[in-house]
C-alpha positions, 0 to 999 in steps of 0.5 A, spaced: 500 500 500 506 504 499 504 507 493 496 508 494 499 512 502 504 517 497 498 520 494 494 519 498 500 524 503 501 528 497 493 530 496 492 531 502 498 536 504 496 540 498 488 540 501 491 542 507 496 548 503 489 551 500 486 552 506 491 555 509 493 559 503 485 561 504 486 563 511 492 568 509 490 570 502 487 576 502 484 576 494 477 571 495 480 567 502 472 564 502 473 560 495 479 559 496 478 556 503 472 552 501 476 549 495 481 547 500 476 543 506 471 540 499 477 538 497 480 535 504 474 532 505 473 528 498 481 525 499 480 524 507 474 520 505 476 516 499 481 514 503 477 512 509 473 508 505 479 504 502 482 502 509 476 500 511 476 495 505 482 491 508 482 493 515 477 493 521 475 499 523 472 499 530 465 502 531 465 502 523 460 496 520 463 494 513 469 496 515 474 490 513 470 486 508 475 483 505 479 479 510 471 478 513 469 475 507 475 471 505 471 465 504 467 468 498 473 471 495 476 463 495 469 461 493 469 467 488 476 464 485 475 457 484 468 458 480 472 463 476 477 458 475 472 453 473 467 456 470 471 459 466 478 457 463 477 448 465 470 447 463 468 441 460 467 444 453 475 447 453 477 441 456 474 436 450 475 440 446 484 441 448 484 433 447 480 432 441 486 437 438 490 433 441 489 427 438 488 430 431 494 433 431 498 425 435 495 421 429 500 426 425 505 427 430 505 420 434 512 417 434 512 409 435 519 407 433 521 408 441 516 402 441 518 398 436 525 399 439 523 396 446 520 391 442 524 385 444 524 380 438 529 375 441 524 374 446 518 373 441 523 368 436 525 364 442 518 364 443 516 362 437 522 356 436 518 353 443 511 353 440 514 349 434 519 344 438 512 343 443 508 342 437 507 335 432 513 339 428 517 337 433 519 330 432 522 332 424 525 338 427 530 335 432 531 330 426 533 336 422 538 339 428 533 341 433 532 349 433 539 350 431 537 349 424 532 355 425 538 360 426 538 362 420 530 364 420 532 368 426 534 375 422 529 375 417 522 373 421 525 379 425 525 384 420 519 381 418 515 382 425 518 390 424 515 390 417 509 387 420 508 392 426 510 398 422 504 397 418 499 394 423 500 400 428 500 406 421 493 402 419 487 405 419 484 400 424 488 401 429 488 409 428 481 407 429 482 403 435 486 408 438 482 414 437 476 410 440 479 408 447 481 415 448 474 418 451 475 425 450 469 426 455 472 421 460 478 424 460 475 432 461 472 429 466 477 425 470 482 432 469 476 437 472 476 433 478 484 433 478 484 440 477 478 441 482 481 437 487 488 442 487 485 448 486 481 447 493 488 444 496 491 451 495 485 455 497 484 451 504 491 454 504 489 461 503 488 465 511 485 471 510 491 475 511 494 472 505 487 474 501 487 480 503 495 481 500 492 478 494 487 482 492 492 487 495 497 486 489 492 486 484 489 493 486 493 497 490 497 500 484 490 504 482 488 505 490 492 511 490 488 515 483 482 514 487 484 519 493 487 524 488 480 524 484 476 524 491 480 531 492 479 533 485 472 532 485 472 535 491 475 541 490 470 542 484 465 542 488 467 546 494 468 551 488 460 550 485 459 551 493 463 558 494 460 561 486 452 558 489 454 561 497 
């Protein structure tokens, strides 16, 4: 409130300039007098009613509202917070671009590399010495006769995933398990849930030092209108006296 003070010290001391000038001048001391106390009386009030918006002033009912109404400044917050910017609506509406733009972006070469081919070939040599193919196939050398199958049935498992994973049916698939509806609501309820942890947090104090932070730099123009105005209406008064 450093700034706000200043003006409002600096609009006051000029008022009070003014009326003494008008007490000692000796060219129209009267209107001079009555812009100086209209004056004084526009800053003073101004400036009483701004610190009764942060502080409780006693005897003064409505003085304090702001730390005495923290909790609808928390509420006030939160419903501008959900209603505003994490809406359903912006939500799905986030996640369906993303998905448009994943099927173009997505990168699925990390997957294939972590894909381990030795296991699945290993795997497969298992399937045929356990089946009826067994018995010829210990006659031939047993699995080491399918070795030199090994390179090729794994570059063909590539091949075979790279274009299973860019069909359509599988883009299909893929687009249909991500319930963009599904996945708002689980994010509004996230979003929700941290959003009330952090204003559980808030005290009073510390509601007031926001709203403190996002006005205080205008607080001070309020108290040097008030003096403005003032000082106009003590000259209305003095031509109409």
């Amino acid at each position: 409130m450093n700034k706000p003070l200043n003006k409002s010290v600096i609009t006051n001391l000029v008022a009070v300039a003014i009326i003494i000038i008008g007490a000692i001048s000796p060219v129209a001391p009267g209107l001079i007098t009555s812009i100086g106390f209209f004056a004084l009386s526009g800053a003073v009030t101004n400036w009483l009613a701004i610190y009764m918006l942060f502080e409780k002033v006693p005897y003064l009912y409505g003085s304090g509202v702001i730390p005495d109404r923290f909790e609808e400044f928390k509420l006030s917050i939160k419903q501008l917070m959900m209603q505003q910017f994490f809406t359903l609506k912006n939500i799905e509406q986030f996640i369906q671009t993303e998905e448009g733009q994943g099927s173009k972006m997505l990168n699925l070469e990390p997957f294939l590399n972590a894909v381990d081919y030795d296991r699945i070939y290993e795997s497969l040599v298992s399937s045929i010495m356990e089946s009826s193919f067994g018995g010829m196939l210990l006659m031939m050398g047993g699995p080491d006769a399918l070795v030199p199958l090994k390179e090729p049935f794994t570059e063909k498992m590539k091949v075979t995933l790279v274009d299973m994973i860019e069909s359509e049916r599988f883009k299909a698939a893929l687009k249909e398990g991500l319930d963009a509806h599904k996945i708002g609501v689980d994010i509004i309820d996230k979003i929700e849930t941290v959003i009330d942890t952090r204003l559980n947090e808030l005290t009073p104090q510390l509601v007031k030092e926001m709203v403190q932070a996002i006005i205080h730099q205008h607080l001070g123009w309020l108290v040097v209108w008030g003096g403005f105005f003032g000082g106009l209406m003590g000259v209305l008064f003095a031509i109409i006296a």
